[in-house]
C-alpha positions as CSV (number, residue, x, y, z in Angstrom):
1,X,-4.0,-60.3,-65.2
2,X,-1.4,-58.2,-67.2
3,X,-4.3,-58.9,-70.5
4,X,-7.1,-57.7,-68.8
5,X,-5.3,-54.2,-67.4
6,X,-3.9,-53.7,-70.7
7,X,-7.7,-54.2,-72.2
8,X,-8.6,-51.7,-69.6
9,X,-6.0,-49.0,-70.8
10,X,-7.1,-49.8,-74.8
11,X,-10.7,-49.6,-73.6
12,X,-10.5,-46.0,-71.9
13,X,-8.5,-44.6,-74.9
14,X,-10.9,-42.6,-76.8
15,X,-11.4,-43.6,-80.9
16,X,-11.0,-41.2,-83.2
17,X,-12.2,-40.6,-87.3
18,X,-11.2,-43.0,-89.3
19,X,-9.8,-41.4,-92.5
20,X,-6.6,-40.2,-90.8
21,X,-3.8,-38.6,-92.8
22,X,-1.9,-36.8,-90.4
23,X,-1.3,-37.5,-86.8
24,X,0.9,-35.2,-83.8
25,X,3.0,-36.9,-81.3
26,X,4.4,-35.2,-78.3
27,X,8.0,-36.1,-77.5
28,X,10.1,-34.9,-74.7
29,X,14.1,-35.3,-75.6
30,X,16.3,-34.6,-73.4
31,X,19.9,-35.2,-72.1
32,X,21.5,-37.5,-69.8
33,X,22.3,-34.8,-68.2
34,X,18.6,-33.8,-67.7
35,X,19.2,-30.7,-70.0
36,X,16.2,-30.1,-72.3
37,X,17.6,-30.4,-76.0
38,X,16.3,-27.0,-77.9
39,X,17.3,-27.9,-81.2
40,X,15.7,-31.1,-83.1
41,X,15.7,-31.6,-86.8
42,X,13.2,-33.4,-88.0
43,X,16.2,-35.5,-90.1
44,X,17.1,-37.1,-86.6
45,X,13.3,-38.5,-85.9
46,X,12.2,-41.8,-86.9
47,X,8.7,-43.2,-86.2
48,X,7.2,-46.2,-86.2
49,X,3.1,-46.7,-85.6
50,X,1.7,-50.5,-85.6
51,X,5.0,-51.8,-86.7
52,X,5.2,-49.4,-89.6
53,X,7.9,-46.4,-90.6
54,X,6.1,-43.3,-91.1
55,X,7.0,-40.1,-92.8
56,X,8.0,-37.8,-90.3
57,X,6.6,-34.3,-91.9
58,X,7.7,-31.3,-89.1
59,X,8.5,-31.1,-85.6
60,X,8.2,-27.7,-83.8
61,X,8.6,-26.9,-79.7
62,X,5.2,-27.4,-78.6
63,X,3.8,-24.0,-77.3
64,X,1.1,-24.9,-75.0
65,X,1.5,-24.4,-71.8
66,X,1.6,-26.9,-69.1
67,X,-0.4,-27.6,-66.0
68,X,1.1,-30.4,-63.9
69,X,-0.7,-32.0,-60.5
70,X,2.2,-33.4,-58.0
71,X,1.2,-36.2,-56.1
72,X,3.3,-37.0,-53.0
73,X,2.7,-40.0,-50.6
74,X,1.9,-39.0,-46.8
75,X,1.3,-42.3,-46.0
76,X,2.4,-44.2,-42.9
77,X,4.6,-45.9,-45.2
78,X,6.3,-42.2,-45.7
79,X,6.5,-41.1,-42.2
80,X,10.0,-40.9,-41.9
81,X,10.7,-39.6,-45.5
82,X,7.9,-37.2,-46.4
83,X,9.0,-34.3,-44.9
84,X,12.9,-35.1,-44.9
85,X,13.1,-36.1,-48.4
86,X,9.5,-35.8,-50.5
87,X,9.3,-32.1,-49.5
88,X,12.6,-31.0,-51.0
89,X,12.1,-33.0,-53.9
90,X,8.9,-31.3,-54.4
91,X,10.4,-28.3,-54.3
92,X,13.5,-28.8,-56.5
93,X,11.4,-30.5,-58.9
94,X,9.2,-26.9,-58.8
95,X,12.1,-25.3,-59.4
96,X,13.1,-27.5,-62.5
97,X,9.7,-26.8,-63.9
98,X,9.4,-24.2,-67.5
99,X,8.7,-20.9,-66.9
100,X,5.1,-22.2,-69.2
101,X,4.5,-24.2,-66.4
102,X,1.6,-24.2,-63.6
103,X,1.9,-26.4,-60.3
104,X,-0.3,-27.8,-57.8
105,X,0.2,-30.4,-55.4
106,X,-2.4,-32.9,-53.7
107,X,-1.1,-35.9,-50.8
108,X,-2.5,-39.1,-51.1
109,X,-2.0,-40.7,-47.4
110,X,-4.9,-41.2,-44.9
111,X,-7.0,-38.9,-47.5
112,X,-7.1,-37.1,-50.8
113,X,-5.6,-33.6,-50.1
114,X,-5.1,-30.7,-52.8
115,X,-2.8,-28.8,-50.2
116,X,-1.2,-26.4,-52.5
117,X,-3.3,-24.7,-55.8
118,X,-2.5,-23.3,-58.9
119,X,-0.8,-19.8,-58.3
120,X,0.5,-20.1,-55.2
121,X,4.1,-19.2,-54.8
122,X,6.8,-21.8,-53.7
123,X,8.2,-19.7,-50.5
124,X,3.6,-19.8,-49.5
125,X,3.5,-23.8,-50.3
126,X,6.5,-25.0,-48.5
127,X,5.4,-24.7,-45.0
128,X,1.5,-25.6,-45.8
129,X,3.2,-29.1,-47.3
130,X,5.2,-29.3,-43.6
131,X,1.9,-28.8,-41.9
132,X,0.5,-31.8,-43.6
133,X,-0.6,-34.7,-41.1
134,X,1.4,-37.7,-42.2
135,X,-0.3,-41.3,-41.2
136,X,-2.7,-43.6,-42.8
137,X,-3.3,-45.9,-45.9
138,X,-2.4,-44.7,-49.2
139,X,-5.4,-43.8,-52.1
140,X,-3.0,-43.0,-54.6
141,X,-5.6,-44.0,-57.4
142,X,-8.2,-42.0,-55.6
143,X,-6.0,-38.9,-55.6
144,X,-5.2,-39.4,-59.4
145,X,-8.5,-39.6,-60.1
146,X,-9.5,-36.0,-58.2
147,X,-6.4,-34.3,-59.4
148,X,-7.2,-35.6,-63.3
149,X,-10.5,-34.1,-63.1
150,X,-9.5,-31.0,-61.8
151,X,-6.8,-30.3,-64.3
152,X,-9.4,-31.5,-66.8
153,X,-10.9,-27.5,-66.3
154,X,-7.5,-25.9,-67.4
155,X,-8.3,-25.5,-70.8
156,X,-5.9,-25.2,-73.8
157,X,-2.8,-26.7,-71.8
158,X,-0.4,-29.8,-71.5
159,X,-2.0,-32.0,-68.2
160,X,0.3,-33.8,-66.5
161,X,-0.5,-36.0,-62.9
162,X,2.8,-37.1,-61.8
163,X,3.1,-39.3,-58.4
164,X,5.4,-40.3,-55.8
165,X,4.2,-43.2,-54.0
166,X,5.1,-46.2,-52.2
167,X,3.9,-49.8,-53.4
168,X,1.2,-50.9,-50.6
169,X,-1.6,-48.6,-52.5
170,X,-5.1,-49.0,-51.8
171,X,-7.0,-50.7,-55.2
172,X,-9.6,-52.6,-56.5
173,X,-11.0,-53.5,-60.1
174,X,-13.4,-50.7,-60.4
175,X,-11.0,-48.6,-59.2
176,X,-8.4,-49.6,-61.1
177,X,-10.7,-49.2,-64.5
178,X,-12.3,-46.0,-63.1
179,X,-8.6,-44.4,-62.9
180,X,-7.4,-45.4,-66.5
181,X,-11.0,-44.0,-67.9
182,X,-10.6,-40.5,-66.0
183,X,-6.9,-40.4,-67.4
184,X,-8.3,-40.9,-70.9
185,X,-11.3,-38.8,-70.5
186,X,-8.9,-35.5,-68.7
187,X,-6.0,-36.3,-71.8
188,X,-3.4,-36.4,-68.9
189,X,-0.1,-37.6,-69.3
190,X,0.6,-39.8,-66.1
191,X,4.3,-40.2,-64.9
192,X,4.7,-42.3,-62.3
193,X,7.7,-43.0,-59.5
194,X,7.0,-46.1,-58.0
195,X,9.1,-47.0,-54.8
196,X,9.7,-50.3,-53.5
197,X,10.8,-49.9,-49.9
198,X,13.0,-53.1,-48.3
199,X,9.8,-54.7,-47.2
200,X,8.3,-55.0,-50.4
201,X,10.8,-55.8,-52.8
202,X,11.3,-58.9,-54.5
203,X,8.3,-58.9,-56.8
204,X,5.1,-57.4,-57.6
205,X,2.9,-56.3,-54.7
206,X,-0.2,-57.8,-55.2
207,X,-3.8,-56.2,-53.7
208,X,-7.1,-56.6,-54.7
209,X,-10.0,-58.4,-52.4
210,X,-10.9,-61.9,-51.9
211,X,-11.5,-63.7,-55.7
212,X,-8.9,-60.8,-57.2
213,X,-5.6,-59.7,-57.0
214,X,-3.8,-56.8,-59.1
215,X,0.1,-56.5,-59.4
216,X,0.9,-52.9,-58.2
217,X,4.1,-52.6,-60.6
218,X,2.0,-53.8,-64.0
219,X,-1.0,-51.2,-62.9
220,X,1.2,-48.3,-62.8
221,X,3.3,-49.6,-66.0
222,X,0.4,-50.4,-68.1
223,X,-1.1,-47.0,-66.7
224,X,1.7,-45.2,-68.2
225,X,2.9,-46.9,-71.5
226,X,-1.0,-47.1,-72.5
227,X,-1.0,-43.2,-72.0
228,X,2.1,-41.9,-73.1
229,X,3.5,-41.5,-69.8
230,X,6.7,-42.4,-67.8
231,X,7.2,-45.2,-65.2
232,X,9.9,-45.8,-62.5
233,X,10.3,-48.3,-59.9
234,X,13.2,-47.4,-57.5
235,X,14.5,-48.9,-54.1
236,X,14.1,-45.4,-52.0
237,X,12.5,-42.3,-51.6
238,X,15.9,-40.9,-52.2
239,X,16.4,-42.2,-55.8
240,X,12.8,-41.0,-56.1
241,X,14.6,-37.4,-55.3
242,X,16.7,-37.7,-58.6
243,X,14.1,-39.3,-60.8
244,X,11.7,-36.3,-60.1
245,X,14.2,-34.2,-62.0
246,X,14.1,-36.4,-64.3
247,X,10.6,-35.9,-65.0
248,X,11.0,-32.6,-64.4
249,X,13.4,-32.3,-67.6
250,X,10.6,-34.3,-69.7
251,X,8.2,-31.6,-68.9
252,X,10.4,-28.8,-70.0
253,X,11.6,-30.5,-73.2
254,X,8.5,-30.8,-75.1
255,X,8.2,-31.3,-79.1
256,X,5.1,-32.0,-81.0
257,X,6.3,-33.9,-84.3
258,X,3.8,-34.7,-87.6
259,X,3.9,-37.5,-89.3
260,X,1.8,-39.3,-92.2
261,X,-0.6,-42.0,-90.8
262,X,-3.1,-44.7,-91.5
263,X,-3.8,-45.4,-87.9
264,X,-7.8,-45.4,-86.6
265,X,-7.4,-44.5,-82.8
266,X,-4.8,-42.8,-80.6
267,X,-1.6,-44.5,-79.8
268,X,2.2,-44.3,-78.4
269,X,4.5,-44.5,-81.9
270,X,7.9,-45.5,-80.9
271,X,10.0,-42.9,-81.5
272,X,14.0,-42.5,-81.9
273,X,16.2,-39.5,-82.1
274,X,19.5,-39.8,-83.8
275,X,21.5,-38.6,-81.4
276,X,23.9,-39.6,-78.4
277,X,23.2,-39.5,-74.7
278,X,20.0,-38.3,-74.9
279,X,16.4,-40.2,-73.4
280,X,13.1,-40.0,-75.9
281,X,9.4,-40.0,-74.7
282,X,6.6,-40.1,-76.6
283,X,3.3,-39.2,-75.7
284,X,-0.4,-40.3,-77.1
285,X,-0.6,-39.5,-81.0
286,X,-4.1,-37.2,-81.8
287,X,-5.0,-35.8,-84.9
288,X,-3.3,-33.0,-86.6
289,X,-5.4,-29.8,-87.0
């Protein structure tokens, strides 16, 4: 099973030209604080790409913008915690955001919901996210499909779908394959908080119908390590509170690093930072301009 969703993921990343010589990597660094570090040299980055040390030749603060989708789970699985802990954490999580940054926020229990759009203020969004009908089963791939196509439009920009949600998603193999290929196609950045309430830990939630059955954790880990992204499985909606900041950090500490490369098709170079007490994400390499 783990194979064929990693096939998947390869499969929806597009190719690119094959004479490459230089290649971009996005890489958030930050501290274990969650402080965004502003200073990187580009003597503290190493990179390795198919098991190879590359060159590093520049790093700079990436200066695009960034458009991020927020995906909170209003499930019935959620109906004691969305409004008493998902709510706040939305909004501290707003709060954390860049100043570059644009927000808007989508539920993805009983129904896919965009409840709160680009441009609206914080103070306006609150109370239409407390008005929000809370029940129902959860179409958290559904919702990252519809919120990956919509920030497909915002041209020019960082995308990022990032989701809160509780294991007992509903999935299937096309749906599944349709996600990862929508991801690809939008170049979104998916980062994932994945909580395991008491009744589900203990191992992968499996779903899927008769004849299939698809391990929740390895979707939404595949998902993210095939496209750059971030993945957390916690125990509570509460520690899902703490690792939104987290993300929240990685948004606002963007680099974009250069570096020599052979490689044919996009991919996720590991990446170190020589210094202490700091965490390192990289994103999905593209071609220099």
């Amino acid at each position: 099973m783990s194979s064929l969703l990693l096939t998947l993921a390869l499969s929806a990343v597009p190719a690119s030209a094959a004479e490459v010589g230089t290649r971009e990597v996005p890489v958030a660094v930050y501290t274990n604080e969650e402080v965004p570090v502003d200073d990187l040299k580009v003597d503290e980055i190493e990179i390795k790409e198919d098991k190879k040390k590359r060159t590093v030749l520049g790093v700079e603060s990436d200066p695009r913008p960034v458009a991020v989708a927020l995906i909170l789970d209003s499930s019935e699985w959620m109906e004691d915690e969305y409004r008493a802990t998902l709510i706040p954490a939305a909004m501290e999580f707003w709060k954390r955001l860049p100043p570059v940054a644009r927000l808007t926020i989508w539920t993805c229990g009983g129904k896919v919901s965009q409840v709160v759009d680009f441009g609206v203020e914080p103070e306006v969004a609150e109370p239409v996210l407390q008005k929000v009908a809370v029940g129902g089963p959860i179409f958290a791939l559904d919702t990252m499909i519809d919120a990956s196509r919509d920030l497909r439009r915002e041209r020019g920009v960082r995308r990022v779908v990032v989701i809160v949600t509780d294991k007992r998603i509903q999935a299937n193999k096309s749906l599944i394959q349709r996600t990862y290929q929508v991801i690809a196609r939008a170049r979104v950045t998916p980062m994932v908080v994945l909580v395991s309430n008491s009744s589900t830990r203990g191992g992968g939630l499996r779903i899927g119908g008769e004849g299939e059955a698809w391990d929740v954790e390895t979707i939404f880990e595949q998902m993210a390590n095939g496209y750059g992204g971030s993945y957390e499985l916690v125990l509570t909606p509460l520690a899902a509170r703490k690792m939104l900041s987290r993300v929240a950090a990685d948004i606002a500490s963007q680099y974009l690093v250069r570096y020599e490369s052979d490689a044919e098709k996009p991919s996720v170079p590991e990446v170190k930072v020589k210094r202490k007490d700091v965490q390192v994400r990289a994103g999905l390499s593209q071609l220099a301009n």
